[in-house]
N, CA, C and O of each residue as an XYZ file, in Angstrom:
532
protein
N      19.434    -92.732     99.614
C      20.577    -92.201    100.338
C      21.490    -91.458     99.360
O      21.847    -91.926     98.279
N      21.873    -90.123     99.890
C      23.006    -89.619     98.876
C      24.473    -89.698     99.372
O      24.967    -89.652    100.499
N      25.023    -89.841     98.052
C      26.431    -90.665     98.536
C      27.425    -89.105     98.748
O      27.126    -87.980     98.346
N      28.259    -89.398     99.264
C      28.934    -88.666     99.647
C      30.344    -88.289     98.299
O      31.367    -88.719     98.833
N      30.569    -87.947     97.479
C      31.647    -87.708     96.862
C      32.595    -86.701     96.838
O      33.081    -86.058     95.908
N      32.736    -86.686     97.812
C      33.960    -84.970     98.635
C      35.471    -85.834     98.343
O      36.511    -85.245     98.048
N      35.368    -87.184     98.476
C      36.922    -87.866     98.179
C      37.444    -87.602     96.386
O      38.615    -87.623     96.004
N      36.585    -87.436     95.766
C      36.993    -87.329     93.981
C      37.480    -86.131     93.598
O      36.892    -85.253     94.229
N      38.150    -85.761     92.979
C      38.874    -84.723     92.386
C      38.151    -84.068     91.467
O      37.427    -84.784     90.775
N      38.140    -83.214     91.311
C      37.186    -81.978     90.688
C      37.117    -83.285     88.901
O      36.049    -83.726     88.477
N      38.269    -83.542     88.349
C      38.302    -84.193     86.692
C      37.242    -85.331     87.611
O      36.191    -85.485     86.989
N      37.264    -85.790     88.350
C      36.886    -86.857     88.203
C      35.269    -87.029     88.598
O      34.648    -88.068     88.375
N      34.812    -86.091     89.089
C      33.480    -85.321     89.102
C      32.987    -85.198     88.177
O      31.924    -85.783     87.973
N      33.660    -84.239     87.069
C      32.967    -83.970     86.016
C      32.668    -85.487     85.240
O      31.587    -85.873     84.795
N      33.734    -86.073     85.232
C      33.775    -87.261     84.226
C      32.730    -88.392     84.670
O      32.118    -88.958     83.764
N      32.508    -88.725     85.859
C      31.042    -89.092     85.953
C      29.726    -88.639     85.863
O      28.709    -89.321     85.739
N      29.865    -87.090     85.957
C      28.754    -86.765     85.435
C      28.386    -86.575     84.215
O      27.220    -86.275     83.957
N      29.486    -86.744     83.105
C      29.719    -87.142     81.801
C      28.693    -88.571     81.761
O      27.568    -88.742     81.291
N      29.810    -89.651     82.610
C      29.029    -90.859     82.282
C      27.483    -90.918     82.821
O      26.827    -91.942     82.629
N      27.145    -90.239     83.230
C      25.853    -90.075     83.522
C      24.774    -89.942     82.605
O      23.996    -90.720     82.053
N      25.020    -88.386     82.617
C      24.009    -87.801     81.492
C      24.442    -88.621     80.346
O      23.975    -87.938     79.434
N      25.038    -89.654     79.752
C      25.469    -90.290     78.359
C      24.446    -91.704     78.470
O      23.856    -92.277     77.554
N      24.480    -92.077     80.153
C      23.668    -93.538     80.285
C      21.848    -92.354     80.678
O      20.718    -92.786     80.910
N      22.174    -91.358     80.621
C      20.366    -90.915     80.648
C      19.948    -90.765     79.180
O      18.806    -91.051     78.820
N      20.958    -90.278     78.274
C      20.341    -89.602     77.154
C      20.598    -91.626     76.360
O      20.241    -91.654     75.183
N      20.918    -92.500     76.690
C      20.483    -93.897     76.200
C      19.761    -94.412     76.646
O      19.602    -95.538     76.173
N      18.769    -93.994     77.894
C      17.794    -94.210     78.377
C      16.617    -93.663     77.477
O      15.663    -94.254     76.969
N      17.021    -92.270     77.447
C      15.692    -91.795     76.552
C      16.070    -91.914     75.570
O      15.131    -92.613     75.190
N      16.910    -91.819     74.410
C      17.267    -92.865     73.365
C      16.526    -94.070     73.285
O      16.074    -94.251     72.154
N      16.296    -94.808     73.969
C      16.021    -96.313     73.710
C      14.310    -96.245     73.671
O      13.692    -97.140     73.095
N      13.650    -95.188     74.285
C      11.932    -95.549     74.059
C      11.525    -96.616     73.794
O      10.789    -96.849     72.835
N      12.015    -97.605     74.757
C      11.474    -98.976     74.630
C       9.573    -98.947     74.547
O       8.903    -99.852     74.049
N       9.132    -97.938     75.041
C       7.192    -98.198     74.987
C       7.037    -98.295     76.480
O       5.929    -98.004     76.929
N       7.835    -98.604     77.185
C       7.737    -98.712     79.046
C       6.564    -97.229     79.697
O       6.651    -96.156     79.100
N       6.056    -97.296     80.308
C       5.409    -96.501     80.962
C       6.567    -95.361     81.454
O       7.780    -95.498     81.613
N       5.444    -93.856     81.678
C       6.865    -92.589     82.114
C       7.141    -93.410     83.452
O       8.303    -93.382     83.856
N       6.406    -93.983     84.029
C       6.730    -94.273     85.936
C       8.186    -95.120     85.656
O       9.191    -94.901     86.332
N       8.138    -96.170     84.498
C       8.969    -97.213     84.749
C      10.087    -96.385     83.615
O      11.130    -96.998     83.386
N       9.928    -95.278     83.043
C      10.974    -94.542     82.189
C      11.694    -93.732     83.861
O      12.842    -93.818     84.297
N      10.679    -93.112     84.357
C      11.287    -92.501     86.044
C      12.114    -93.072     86.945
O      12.947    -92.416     87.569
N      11.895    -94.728     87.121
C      12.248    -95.517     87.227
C      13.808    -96.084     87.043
O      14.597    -96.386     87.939
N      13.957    -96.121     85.930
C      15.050    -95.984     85.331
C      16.120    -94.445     85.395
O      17.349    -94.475     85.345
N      15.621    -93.706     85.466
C      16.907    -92.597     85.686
C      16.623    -92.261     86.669
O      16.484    -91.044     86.542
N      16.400    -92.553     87.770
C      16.238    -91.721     88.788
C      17.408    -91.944     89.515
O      17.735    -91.045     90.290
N      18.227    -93.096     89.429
C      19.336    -93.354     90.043
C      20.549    -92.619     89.292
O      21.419    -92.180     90.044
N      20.685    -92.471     88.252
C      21.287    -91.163     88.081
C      21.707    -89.680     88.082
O      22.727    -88.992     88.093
N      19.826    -89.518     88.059
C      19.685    -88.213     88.890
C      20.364    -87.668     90.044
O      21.146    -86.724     90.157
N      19.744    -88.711     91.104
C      20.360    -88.981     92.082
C      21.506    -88.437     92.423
O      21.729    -87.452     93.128
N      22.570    -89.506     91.596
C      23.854    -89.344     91.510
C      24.602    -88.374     91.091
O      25.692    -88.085     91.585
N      24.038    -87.777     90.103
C      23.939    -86.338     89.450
C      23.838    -85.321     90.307
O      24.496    -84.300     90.109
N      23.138    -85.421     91.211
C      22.960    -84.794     92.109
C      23.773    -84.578     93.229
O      23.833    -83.427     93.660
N      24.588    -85.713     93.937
C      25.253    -85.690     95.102
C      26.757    -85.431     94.120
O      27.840    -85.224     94.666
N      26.639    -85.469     93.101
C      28.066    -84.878     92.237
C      27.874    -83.561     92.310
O      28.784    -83.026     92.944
N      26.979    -82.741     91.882
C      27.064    -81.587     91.639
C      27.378    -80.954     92.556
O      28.144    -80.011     92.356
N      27.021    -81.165     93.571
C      27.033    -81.284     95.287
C      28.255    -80.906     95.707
O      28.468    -79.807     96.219
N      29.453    -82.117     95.449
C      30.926    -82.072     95.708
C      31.614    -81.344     94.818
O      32.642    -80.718     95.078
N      30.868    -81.431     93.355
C      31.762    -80.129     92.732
C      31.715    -79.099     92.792
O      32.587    -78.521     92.144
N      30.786    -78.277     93.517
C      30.110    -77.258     93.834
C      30.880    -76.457     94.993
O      30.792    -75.254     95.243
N      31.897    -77.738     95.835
C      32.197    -77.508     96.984
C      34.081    -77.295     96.722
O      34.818    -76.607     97.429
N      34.449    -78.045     95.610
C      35.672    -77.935     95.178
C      36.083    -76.465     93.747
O      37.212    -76.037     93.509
N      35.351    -76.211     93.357
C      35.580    -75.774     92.230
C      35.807    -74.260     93.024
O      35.278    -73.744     94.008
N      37.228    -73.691     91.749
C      37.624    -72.590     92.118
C      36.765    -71.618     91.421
O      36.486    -71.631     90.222
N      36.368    -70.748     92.337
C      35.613    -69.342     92.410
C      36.420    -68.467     90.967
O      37.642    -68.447     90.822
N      35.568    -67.889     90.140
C      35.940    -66.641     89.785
C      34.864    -65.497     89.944
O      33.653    -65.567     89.731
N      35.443    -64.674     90.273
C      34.907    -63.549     90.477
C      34.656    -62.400     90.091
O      35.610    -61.852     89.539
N      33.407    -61.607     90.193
C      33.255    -60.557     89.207
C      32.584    -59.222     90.315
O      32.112    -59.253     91.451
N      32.825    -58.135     89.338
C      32.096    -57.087     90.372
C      31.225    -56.844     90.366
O      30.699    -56.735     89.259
N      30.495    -56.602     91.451
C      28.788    -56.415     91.680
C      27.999    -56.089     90.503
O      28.998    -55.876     89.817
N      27.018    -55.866     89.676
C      25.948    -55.058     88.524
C      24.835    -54.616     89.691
O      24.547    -55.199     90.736
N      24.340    -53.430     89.156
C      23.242    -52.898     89.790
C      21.895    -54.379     90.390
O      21.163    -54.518     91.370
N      22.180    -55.159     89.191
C      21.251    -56.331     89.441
C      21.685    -57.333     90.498
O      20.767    -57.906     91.086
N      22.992    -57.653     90.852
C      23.620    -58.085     91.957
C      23.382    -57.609     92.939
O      23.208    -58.378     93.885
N      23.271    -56.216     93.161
C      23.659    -55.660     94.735
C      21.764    -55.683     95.089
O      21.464    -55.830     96.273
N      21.115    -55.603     94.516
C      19.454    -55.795     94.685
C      19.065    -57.408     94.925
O      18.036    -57.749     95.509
N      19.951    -58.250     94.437
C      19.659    -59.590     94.965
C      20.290    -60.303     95.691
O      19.866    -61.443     95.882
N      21.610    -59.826     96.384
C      22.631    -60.115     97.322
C      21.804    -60.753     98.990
O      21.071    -59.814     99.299
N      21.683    -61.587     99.808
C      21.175    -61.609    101.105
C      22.317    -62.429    101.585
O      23.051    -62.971    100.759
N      22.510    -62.553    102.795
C      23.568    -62.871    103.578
C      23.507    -64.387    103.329
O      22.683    -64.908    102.577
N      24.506    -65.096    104.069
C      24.280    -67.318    103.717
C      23.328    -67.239    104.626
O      22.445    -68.055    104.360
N      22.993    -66.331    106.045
C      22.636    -66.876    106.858
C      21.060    -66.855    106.559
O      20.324    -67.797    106.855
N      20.541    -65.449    105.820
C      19.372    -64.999    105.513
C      18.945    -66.038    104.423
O      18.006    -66.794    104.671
N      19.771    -66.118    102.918
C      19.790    -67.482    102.114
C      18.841    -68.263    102.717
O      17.616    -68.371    102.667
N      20.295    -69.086    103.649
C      19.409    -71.132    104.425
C      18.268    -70.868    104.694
O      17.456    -71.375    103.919
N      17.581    -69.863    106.035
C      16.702    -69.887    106.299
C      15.366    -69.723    105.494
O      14.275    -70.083    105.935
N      15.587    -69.067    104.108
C      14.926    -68.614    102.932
C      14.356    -70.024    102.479
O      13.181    -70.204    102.160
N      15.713    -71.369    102.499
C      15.503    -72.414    102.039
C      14.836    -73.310    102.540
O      13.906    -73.963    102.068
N      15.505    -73.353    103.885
C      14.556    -74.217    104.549
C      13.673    -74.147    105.447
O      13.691    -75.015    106.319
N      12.591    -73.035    105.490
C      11.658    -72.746    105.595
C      10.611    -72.759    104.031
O       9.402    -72.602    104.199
N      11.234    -72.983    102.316
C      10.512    -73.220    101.845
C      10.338    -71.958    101.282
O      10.228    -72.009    100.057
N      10.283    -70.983    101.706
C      10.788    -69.421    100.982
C      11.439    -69.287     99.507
O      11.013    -68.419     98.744
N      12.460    -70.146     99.127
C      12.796    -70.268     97.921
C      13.604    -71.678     97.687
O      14.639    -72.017     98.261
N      12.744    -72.539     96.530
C      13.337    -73.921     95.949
C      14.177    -73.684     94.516
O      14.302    -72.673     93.825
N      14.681    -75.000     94.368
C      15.637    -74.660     93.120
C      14.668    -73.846     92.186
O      14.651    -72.630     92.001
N      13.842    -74.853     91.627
C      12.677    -74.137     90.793
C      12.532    -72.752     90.210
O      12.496    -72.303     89.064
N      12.442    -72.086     91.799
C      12.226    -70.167     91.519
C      13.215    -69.500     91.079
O      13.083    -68.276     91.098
N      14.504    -70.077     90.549
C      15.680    -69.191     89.982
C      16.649    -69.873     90.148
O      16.521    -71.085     89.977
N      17.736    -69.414     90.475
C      19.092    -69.548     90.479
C      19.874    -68.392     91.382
O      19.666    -67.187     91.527
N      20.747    -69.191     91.857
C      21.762    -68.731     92.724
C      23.484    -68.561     92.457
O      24.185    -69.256     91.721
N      23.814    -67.625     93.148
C      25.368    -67.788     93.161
C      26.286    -67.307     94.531
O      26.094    -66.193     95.018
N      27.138    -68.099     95.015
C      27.721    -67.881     96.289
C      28.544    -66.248     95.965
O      28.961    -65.976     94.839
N      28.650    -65.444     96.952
C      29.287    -64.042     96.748
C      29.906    -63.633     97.822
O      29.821    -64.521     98.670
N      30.353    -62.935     98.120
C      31.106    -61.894     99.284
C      30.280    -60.518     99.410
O      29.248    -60.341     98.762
N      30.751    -59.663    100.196
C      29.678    -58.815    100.051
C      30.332    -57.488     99.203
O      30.146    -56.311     99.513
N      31.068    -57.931     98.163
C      31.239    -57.402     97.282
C      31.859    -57.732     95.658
O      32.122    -56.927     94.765
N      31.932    -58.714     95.667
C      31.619    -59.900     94.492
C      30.918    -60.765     94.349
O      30.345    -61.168     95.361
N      30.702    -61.287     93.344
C      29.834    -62.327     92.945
C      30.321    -63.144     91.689
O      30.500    -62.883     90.499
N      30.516    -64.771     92.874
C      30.911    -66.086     91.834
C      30.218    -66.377     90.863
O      29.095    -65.988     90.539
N      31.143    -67.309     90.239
C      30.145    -68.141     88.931
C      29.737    -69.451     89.639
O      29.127    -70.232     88.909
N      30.040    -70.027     91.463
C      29.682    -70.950     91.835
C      28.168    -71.467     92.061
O      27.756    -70.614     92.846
N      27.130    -72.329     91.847
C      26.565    -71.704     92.129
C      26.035    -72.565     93.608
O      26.540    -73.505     94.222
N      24.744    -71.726     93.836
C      24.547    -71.949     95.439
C      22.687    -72.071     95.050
O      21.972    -71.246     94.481
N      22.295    -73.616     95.700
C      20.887    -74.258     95.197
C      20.878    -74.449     96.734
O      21.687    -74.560     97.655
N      19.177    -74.423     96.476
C      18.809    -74.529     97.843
C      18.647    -75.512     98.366
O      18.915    -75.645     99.560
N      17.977    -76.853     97.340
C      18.496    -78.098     97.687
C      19.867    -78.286     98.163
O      19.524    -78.545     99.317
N      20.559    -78.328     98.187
C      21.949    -78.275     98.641
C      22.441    -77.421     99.760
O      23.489    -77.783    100.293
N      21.714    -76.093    100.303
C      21.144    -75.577    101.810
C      20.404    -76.222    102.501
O      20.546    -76.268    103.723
N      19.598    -76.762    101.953
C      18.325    -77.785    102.777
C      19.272    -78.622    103.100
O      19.268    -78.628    104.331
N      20.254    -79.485    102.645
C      20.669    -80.648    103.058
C      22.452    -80.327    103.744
O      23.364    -81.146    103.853
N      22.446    -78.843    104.105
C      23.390    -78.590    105.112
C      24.745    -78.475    103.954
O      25.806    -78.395    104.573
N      24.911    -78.453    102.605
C      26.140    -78.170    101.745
C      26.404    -76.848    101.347
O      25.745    -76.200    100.534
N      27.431    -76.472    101.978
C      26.868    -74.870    102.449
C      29.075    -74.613    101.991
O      29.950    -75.082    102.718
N      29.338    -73.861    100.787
C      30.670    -73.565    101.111
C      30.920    -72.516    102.043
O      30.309    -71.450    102.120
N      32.039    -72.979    102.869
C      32.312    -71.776    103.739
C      33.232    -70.283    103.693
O      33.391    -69.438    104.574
N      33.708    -70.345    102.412
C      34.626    -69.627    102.410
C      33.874    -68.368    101.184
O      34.456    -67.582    100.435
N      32.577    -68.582    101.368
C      31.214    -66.930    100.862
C      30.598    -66.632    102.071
O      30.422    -67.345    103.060
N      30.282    -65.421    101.840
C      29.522    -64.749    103.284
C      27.840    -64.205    102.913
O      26.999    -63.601    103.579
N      27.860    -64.764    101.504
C      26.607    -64.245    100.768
C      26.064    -64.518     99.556
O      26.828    -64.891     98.666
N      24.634    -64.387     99.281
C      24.263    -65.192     97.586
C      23.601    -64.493     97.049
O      22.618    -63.978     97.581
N      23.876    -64.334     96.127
C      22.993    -63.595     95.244
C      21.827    -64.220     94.439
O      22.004    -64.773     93.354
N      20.962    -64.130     94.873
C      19.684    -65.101     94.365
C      18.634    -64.092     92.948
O      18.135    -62.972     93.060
N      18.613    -64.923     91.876
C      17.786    -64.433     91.103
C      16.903    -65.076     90.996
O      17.113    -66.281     91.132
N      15.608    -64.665     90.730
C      14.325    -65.290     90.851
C      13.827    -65.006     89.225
O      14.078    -63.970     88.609
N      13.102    -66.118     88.713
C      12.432    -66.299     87.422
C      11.951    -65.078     87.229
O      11.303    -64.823     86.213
């Protein structure tokens, strides 16, 4: 289940995902000899968590904005064109990277498709600029 963290304040987002990645990198630090399943095992609940953080900070954090590059306006598609991209499977985090835009700027926020798939969608972009590997 992913937890919901929309109640925490942008400092206080980051700062668990501080304590996070600090209890992963003492995870892999420690190479106790455990099997990768039971090393997987072990961080996956951070991941996790890592995950439904990035989520809420993704949703709070203030936009800055820049003006289009020739390479922007060629990878720009609408939110609506985006989701459906996503969840139909068209494009996963994997194939690149994203950023939420207007249809004439483009944020440093960014916009994952995991996070379309699961309906976390900011509302206040009308468009993403998707780069592919």
């Amino acid at each position: 289940m992913v937890k919901n963290y929309n109640n925490l304040t942008l400092e206080e987002i980051e700062s668990r995902i501080d304590e996070n990645d600090k209890k992963l990198k003492e995870i892999w630090d420690a190479d106790d000899g455990n099997s990768y399943e039971r090393w997987m095992e072990k961080c996956r609940p951070y991941w996790d968590d890592n995950e439904a953080l990035y989520a809420a900070k993704s949703l709070k954090e203030i936009p800055e904005m820049r003006p289009f590059s020739d390479l922007d306006r060629k990878c720009l598609m609408t939110i609506n064109e985006f989701k459906s991209h996503c969840i139909f499977g068209g494009i996963m985090d994997s194939d690149g990277f994203g950023y939420y835009a207007t249809d004439k700027e483009v944020s440093n926020i960014e916009a994952s498709p995991s996070a379309f798939e699961k309906g976390i969608i900011r509302p206040d972009f009308t468009h993403v600029c998707w780069y592919n590997k």
